[in-house]
BALUM-962798 format. One record per residue (C-alpha): residue in three letters; z, y, x. Coordinates in steps of 0.1 Angstrom, whole numbers, padded with zeros to 4 digits, always signed. Each point is the difference from the previous one (the first is absolute). Example, Ala and Ser with C-alpha at 12.3 -4.5 7.8 and 13.67 -1.06 7.14 Angstrom:
<recs>
ALA+0078-0045+0123SER-0007+0034+0014
</recs>
This chain:
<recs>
UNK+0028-0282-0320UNK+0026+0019+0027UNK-0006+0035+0002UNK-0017+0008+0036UNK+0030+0022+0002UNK+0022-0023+0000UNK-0019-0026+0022UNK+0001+0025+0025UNK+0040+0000-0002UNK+0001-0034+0000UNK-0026-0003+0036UNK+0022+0025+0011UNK+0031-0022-0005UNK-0016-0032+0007UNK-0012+0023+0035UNK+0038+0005+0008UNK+0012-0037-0007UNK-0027-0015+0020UNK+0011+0031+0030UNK+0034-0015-0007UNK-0006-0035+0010UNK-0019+0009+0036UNK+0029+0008+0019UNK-0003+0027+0025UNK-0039+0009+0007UNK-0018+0024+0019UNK-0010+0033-0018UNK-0025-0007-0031UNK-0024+0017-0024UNK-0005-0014-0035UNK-0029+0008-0023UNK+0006-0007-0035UNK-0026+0000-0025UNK+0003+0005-0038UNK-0018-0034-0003UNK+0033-0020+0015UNK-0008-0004+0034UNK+0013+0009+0029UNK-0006+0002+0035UNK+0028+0004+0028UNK-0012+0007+0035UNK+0021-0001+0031UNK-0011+0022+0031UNK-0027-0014+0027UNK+0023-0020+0023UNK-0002-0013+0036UNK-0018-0038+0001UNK+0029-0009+0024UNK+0024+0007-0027UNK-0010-0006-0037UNK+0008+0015-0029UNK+0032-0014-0019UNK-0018+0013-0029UNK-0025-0025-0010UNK+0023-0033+0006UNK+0029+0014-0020UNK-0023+0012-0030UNK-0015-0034+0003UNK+0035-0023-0005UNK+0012+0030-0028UNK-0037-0004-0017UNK+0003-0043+0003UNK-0028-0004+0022UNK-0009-0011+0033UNK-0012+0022+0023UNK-0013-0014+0035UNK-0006+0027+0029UNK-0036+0004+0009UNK-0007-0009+0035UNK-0024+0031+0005UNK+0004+0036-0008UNK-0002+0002-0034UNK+0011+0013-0028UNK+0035-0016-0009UNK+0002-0004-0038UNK+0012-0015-0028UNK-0005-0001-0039UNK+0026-0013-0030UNK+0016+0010-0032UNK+0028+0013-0015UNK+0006+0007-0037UNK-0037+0005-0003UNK-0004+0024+0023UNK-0029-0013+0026UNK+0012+0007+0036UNK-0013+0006+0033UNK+0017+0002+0034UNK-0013+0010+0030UNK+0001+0010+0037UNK-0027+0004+0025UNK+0004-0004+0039UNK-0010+0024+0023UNK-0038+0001+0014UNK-0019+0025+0019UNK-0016+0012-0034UNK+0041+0004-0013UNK+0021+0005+0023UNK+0039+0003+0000UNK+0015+0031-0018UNK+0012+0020+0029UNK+0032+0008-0024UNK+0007-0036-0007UNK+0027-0001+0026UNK+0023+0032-0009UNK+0029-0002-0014UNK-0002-0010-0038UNK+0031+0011-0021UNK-0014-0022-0035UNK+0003-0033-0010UNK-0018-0024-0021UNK+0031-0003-0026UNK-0004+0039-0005UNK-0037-0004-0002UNK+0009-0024-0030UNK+0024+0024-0011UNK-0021+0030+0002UNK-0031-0021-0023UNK+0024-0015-0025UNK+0015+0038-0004UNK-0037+0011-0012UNK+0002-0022-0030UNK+0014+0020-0024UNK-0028+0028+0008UNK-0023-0028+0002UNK-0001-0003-0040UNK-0006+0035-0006UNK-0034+0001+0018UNK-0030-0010-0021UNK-0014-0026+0026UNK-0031-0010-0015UNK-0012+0034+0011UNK+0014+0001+0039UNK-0019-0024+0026UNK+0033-0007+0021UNK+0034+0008+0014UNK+0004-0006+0035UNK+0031+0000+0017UNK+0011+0005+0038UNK+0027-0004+0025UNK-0007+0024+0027UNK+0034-0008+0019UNK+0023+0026-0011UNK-0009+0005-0035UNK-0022-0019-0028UNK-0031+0019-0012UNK-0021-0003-0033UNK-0038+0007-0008UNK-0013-0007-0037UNK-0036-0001+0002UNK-0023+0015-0036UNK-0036+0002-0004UNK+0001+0038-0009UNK+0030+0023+0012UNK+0004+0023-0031UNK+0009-0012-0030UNK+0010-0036+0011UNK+0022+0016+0028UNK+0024+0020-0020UNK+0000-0025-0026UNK+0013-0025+0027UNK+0026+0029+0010UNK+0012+0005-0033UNK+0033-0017-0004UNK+0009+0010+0039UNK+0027+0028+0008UNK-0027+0023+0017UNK-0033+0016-0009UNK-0031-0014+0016UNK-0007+0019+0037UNK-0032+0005+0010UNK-0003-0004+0038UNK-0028+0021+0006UNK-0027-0028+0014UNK-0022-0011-0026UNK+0014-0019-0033UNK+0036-0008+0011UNK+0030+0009-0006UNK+0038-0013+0004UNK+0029-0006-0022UNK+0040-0011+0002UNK+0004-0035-0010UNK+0032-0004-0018UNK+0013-0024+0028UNK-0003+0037+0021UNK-0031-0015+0021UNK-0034+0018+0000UNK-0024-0010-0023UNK-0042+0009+0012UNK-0023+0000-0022UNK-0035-0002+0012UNK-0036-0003-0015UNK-0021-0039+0003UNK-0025-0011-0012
</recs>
């Protein structure tokens, strides 16, 4: 049996090789889940201009992916090295409107978002996984962000924290707290349930 440790490495990896075949995207959000799967989000986008999401993750995943004719949902699911994946981009509507930062200037790319989720790897396998409910990882435009989401915040926190270059800050507003990743990103971590 693989260690979930590992696993999460390896959805991590498998993460940045599917990021790598998409080409150039619009700014995404990934949950990953200890249970190998993941699911990548692009930002609500105009219904007179789609999402390049979706129909790239489609051809990289090896299925087809035909554009709904109403404002939906656009999605799509596949598999790669075992890890179950989900894609996903949702027009705008009243009840989600456009993100009234989607048009400033954005200074990432989706090649460094690849870059930045293979880079977590290595930290990836120090983190006992069974015990955390998910890591989620953002592009906000000018820098990548993490969260790592845990059912109780002490205890499981630090433990996640360990093997990091930094002790464990508590941010003051409830059971979270922050943490350098060793790629030099921020790492939250916040209570779920």
């Amino acid at each position: 049996m693989v260690s979930p440790d590992i696993r999460m490495a390896g959805i991590l990896t498998t993460t940045s090789d599917l990021l790598g075949l998409l080409g150039e995207v619009e700014r995404l959000s990934i949950m990953c889940r200890p249970s190998g799967s993941v699911r990548i989000r692009g930002p609500i986008f105009p219904q007179e201009h789609p999402s390049a999401l979706v129909p790239a993750a489609a051809k990289a995943l090896g299925v087809q992916f035909l554009t709904p004719g109403r404002p939906v949902i656009h999605k799509v699911q596949g598999a790669i090295n075992e890890v179950s994946v989900t894609v996903e981009a949702s027009p705008a509507t009243p009840e989600a409107p456009l993100d009234p930062t989607r048009d400033r200037s954005r200074s990432t790319s989706t090649a460094e978002m690849a870059a930045f989720v293979r880079g977590l790897a290595p930290w990836a396998e120090t983190v006992q996984w069974e015990q955390m409910l998910w890591l989620g990882l953002y592009d906000t435009g000018s820098t990548f962000d993490a969260a790592l989401a845990v059912d109780r915040f002490r205890g499981l926190a630090e433990l996640a924290v360990s093997a990091l270059p930094g002790e464990l800050q508590d941010i003051g507003v409830g059971p979270e707290g922050t943490a350098l990743l060793p790629t030099g990103h921020t790492l939250r971590i916040v209570t779920a349930g």
